[in-house]
C-alpha positions in Angstrom: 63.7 121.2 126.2 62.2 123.4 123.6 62.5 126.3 126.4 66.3 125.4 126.3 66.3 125.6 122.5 65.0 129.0 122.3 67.1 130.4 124.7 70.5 129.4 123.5 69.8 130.3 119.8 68.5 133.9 121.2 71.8 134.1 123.4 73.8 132.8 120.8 72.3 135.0 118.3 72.9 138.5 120.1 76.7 137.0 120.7 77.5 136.1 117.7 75.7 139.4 116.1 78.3 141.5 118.8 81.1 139.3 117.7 80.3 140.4 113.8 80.0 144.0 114.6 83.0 144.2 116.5 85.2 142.2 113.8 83.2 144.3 111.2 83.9 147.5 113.1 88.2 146.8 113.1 88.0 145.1 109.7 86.7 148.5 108.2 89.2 150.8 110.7 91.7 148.4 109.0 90.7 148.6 104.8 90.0 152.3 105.4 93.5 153.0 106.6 94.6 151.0 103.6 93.0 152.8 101.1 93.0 155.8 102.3 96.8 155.5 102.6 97.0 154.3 98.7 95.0 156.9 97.7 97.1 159.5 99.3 100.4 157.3 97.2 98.5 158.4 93.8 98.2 154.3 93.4 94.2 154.4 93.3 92.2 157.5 92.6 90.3 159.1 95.5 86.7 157.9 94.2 87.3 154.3 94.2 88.1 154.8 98.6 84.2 153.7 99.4 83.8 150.6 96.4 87.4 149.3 97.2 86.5 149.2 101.0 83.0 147.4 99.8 84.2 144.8 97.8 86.8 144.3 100.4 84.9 144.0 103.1 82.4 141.6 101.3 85.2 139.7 100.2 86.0 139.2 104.2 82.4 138.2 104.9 82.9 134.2 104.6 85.6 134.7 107.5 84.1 136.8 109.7 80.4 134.9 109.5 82.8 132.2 110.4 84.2 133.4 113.3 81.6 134.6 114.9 79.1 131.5 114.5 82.4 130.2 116.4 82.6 132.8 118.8 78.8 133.2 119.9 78.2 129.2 120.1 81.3 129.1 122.3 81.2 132.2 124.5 77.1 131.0 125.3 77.8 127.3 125.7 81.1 128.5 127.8 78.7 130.9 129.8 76.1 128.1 130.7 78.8 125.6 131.8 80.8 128.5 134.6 77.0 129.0 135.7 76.2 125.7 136.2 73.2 125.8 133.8 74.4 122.8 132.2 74.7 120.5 135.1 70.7 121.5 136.3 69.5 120.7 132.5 72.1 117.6 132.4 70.3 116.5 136.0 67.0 116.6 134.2 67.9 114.7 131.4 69.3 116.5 129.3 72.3 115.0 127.1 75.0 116.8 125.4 73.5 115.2 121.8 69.9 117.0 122.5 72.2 120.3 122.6 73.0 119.8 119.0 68.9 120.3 117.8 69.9 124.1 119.5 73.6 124.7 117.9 72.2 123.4 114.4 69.6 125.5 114.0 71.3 128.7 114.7 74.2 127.2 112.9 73.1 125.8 109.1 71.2 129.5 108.2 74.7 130.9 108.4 76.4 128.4 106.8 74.2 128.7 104.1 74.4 131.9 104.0 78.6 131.3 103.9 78.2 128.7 101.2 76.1 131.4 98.9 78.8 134.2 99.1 81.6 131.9 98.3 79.9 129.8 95.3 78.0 132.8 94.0 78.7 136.3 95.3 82.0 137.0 96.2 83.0 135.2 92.3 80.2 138.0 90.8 81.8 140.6 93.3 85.5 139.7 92.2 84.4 140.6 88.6 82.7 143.5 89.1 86.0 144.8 91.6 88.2 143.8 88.2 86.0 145.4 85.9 85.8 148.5 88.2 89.3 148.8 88.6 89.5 148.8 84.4 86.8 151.4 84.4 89.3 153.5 86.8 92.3 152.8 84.0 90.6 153.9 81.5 89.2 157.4 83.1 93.0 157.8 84.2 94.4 157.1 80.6 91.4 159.6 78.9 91.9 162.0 81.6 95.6 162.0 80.2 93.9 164.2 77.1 92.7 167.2 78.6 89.8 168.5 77.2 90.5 171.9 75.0 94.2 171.6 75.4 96.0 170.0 72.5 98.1 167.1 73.9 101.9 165.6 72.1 102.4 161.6 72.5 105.1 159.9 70.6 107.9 162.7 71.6 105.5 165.2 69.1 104.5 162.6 65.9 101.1 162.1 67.5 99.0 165.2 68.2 95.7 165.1 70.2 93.0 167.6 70.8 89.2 167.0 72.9 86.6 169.1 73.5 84.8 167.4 76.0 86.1 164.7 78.3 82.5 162.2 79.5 83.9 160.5 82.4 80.3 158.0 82.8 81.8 156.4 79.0 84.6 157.2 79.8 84.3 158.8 76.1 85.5 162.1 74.4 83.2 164.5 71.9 84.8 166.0 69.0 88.2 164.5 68.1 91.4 165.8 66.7 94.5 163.6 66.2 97.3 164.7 63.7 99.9 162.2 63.4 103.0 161.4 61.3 103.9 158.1 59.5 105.8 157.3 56.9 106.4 161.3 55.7 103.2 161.5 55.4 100.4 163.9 57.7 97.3 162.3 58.7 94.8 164.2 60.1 91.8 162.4 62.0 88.6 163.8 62.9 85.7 162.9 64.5 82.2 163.4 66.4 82.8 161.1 69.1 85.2 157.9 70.4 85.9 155.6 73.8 88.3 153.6 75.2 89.0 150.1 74.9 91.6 147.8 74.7 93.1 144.6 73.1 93.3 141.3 74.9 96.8 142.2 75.4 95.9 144.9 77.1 96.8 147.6 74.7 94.8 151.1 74.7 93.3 151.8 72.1 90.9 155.0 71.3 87.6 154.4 69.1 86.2 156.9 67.1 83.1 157.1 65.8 81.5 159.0 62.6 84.6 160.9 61.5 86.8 161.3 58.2 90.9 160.8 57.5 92.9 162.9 55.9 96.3 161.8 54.6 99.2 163.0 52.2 102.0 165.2 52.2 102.2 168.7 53.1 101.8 170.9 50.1 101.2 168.1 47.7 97.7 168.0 45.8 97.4 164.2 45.9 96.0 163.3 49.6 93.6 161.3 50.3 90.0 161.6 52.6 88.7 158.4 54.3 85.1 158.8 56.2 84.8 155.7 58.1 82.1 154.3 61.1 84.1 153.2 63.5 88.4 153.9 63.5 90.8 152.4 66.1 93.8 154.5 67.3 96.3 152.8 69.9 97.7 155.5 72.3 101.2 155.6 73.9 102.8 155.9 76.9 100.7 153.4 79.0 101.7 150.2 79.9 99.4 147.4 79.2 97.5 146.0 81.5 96.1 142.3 80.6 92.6 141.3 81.5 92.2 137.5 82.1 89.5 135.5 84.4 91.2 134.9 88.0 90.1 131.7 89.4 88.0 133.6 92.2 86.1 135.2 89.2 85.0 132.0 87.7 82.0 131.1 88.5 81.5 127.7 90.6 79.9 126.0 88.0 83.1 126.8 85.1 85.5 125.5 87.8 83.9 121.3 88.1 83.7 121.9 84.2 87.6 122.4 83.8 89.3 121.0 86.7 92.6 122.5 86.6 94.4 122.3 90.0 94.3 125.8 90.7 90.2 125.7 89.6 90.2 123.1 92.4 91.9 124.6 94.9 89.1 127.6 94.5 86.7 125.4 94.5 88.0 123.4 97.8 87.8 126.7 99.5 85.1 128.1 98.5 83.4 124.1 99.6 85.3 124.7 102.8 84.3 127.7 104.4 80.5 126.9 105.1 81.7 122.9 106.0 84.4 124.4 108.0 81.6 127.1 110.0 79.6 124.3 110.4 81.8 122.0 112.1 83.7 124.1 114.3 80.2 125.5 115.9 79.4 121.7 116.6 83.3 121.8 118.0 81.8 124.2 120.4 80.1 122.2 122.3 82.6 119.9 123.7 85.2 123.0 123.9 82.9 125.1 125.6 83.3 122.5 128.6 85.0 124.1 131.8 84.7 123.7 135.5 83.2 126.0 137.2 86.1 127.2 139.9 88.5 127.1 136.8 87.3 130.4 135.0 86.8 130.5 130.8 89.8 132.2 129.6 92.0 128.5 129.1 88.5 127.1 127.1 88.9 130.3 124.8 92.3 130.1 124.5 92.1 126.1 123.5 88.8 127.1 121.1 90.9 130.0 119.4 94.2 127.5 118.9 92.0 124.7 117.4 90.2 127.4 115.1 93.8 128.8 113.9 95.1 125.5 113.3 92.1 124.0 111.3 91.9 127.1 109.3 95.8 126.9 108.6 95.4 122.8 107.6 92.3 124.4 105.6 95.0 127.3 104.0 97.6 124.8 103.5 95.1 121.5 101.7 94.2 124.6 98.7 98.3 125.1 98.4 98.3 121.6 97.6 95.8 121.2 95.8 97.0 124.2 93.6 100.2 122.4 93.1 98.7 119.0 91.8 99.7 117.3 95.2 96.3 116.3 96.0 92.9 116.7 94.5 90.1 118.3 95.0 87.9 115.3 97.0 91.1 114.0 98.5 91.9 117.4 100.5 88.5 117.5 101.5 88.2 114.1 102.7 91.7 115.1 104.2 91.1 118.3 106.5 87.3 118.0 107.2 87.4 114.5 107.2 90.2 114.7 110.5 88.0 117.6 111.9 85.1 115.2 111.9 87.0 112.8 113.3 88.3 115.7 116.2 85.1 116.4 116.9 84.2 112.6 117.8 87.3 112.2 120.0 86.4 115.7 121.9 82.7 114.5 122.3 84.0 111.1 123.6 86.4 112.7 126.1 84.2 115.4 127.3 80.9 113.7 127.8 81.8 109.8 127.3 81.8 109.8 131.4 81.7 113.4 132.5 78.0 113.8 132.5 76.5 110.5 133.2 79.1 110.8 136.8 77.1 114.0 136.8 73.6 112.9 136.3 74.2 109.8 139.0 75.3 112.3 141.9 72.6 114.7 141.4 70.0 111.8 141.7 
């Protein structure tokens, strides 16, 4: 038995480890294309290509881990079963529930390691991709004041000159902003600013360590303002509003307020390791073929069954999301009927199959 063990988690193993690579491999041929073709539209700028293909790859990771702890415990157990491997181990006393010590020990790692991305990483990740793409906003609206060149906003009432443009802030050195309100000319001056904006979204440009100088033109009485810090909203850019998507929340924020849509996140990201875990126990009894039939109508039936319980899966977080069930009760729902799959396949496949088996090899 144990030499059993060890060779289906190492064949499972290098399948499943083929599977990834070659899902990785047209996963990546597919976001490259993607950004590479919105780069080339102007819609994101050429050195976010390589981040925006990371964090969308690692936000893929759950889904293809999934598919091929599927793919490598079905394509071995399938493999065994057209060579007649099982039958000589079921002859010696083997039973289809010993096989699950094999199938759970190659099995839990990953969907633990499922379970960590989607309560943990991929919420950091989706942060980090939304602050990122900020970061990007900002360089864009900065780079909008070219350095030693005196830039008009405002159709001319707003004057703005930089000396040097820091793109790591982003931040400028040595302002100049002349501006017109009221009838009266303020001139702005400082040593140093950033961008930031409001929690509307609004632009606005921080200086730092300057003065103000306001009053009329040719008039004695103006006025001279040194201040720390001085906030100056810019024009011509549309707002952009920052607020905390569900999938950046971490797991913990979404038990504490449970909104429907924080439960349908948090169904999904419960899902996907209970969802790898059951369909590579679903493998077993699907891998089951006879020998003079071939595999390819035990694939086709394992890919069906792992479209449709990822679909139910899909469709329980739409519900949830629209207050038609709750977070437990979609749960229970979808992985409580794949359970319950999984015990009618194991009582169809191997309730008489194998002990007919076992009797006429004695």
């Amino acid at each position: 038995m144990r030499l059993l063990h060890k060779a289906l988690v190492r064949e499972m193993t290098s399948t499943s480890a083929v599977a990834l690579f070659a899902l990785s491999a047209i996963a990546l041929v597919i976001l490259i294309v993607r950004m590479v073709g919105q780069a080339a539209l102007g819609k994101i700028d050429v050195v976010a290509i390589l981040p925006f293909i990371a964090f969308g790859y690692l936000r893929l990771m759950p889904v293809l881990l999934s598919l091929s702890l599927f793919m490598g415990v079905i394509v071995t157990l399938s493999r065994s079963w057209q060579d007649s491997e099982m039958v000589i181990w079921a002859c010696a006393g083997v039973s289809p529930g010993r096989l699950l010590r094999p199938i759970l020990a190659f099995a839990l790692p990953i969907a633990a390691l499922i379970g960590a991305l989607t309560l943990g990483i991929l919420p950091w990740a989706a942060e980090r991709h939304a602050h990122y793409e900020r970061h990007l906003s900002a360089q864009r609206e900065l780079a909008s004041l070219t350095p030693g060149v005196f830039v008009e906003q405002g159709s001319g009432r707003r004057t703005f000159f930089v000396e040097e443009l820091i793109e790591t802030g982003p931040a400028v050195k040595n302002i100049f902003i002349q501006s017109q309100e009221g009838g009266r000319t303020g001139i702005v001056v400082a040593s140093r600013g950033h961008l930031t904006r409001s929690e509307l979204g609004t632009p606005y440009l921080v200086l730092e360590q300057g003065r103000r100088y306001e009053g009329m033109p040719g008039a004695a009485d103006y006025r001279v303002v040194e201040f720390e810090r001085y906030r100056f909203r810019l024009e011509g850019a549309d707002p952009a509003p920052f607020y905390m998507h569900t999938r950046m929340l971490p797991s913990a924020e979404l038990l504490r307020d449970p909104t429907p849509r924080n439960q349908a996140e948090w169904v999904g990201r419960i899902g996907y390791p209970l969802s790898a875990l059951i369909l590579a126990l679903m493998a077993l009894p699907l891998s089951l073929v006879n020998p003079r039939s071939g595999r390819t109508l035990g694939i086709l039936t394992a890919v069906l069954v792992y479209a449709v319980y990822n679909n139910l899966f899909g469709l329980s977080q739409s519900w949830v999301a629209q207050g038609r069930l709750s977070g437990l009760e979609a749960l229970g729902l979808v992985h409580g009927l794949a359970l319950a799959v999984l015990a009618g396949l194991f009582a169809w496949r191997f309730g008489r199959f194998l002990p007919r088996r076992g009797k006429s090899g004695g």
